[in-house]
Residue, then its C-alpha position, 0 to 999 in steps of 0.5 A: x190076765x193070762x189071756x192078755x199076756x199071751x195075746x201080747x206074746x204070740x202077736x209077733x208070731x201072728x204078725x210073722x206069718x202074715x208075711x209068709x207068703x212074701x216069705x216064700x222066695x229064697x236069697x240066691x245061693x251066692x258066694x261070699x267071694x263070687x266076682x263078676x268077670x272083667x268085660x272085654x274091654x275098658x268101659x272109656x272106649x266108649x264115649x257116651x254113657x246112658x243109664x235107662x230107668x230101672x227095669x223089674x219084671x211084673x212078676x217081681x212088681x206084684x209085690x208092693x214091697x218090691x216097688x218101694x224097694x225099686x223107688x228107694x234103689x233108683x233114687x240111690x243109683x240116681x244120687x251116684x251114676x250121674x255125676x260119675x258119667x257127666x265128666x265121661x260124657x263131657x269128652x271129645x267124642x273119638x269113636x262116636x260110641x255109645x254104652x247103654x247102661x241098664x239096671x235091672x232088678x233080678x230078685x228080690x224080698x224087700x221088708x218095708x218100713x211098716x211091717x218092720x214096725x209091726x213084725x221087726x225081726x219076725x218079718x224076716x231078711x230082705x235081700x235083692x240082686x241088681x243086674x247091669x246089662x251094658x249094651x253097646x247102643x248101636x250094634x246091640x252088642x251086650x258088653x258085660x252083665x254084672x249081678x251084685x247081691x246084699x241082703x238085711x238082716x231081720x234082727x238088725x233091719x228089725x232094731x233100725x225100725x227097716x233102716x238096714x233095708x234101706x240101707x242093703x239097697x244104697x250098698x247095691x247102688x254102691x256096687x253098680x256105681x263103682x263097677x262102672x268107675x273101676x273098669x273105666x281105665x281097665x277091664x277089672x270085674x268086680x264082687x258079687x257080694x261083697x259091698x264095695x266102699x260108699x260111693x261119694 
């Protein structure tokens, strides 16, 4: 009977370091009030808008987790980005300029649904960085190159069965899409960390 109670007891932590390989990267040393610098100019001075498909190195793609996460991110970003260049790219042309929009994820730990399920907290935090390279389309020119940070909590990720995973990817989407939406008008910057208001 003893056995059995403490069989069912270490199982978390069995389960737990089962994951210490994925454990092993470390959450970027970002402060709470890092912003990204202003571009050079205001993002309407070009007339077209193209976002790419988010990139991952094959390094970071070795993990299955980072895929998923990737999958759940492009998926946030293609429910947000779209419809808010459609109306940019609906204008007159005036300069025949054409902004590259590419995402890319930098660094990443991801927990996936399933081993919530089987560790919750014990699995520990995921955390990602996404960074956008805004390229000018025709002279290569790199215009800005924002980063945006989030991370889960493993205790909360944990009580959500991964909802808060999930939900860190859709505040990074959040982020990307209204960097893009306030230095529209007006070269501004933005946070680094600090998620922005939920995109409609």
């Amino acid at each position: 009977m003893i056995r059995r109670l403490a069989a069912r007891l270490l199982l978390p932590l069995v389960l737990a370091f089962a994951f210490v390989p994925a454990a092993a990267a470390r959450a970027p040393d970002i402060a709470d009030d890092a912003r990204n610098p202003p571009p050079p100019v205001a993002l309407s001075s070009f007339d077209r808008f193209r976002v790419e498909p988010i990139a991952m190195s094959e390094e970071i793609a070795r993990h299955k987790g980072n895929v998923v996460a990737r999958q759940y991110l492009q998926v946030d970003l293609d429910e947000r980005v779209p419809k808010l260049i459609e109306p940019w790219n609906a204008r007159e042309s005036t300069t025949g300029r054409t902004l590259l929009v590419k995402p890319e994820v930098e660094a990443i730990r991801f927990i996936t649904g399933g081993k919530r399920l089987l560790a919750g907290g014990f699995a520990g935090n995921s955390w990602a960085v996404l960074r956008l390279r805004l390229v000018d389309a025709d002279s290569g020119e790199l215009i800005a190159e924002p980063r945006f940070y989030q991370r889960a909590h493993g205790i909360f990720a944990g009580y959500s069965l991964g909802a808060a995973d999930k939900l860190m990817l859709a505040r990074l989407s959040d982020m990307a899409a209204a960097y893009l939406r306030d230095n529209f008008d007006a070269p501004r910057g933005s946070t680094v960390a600090t998620s922005t208001a939920k995109m409609d």
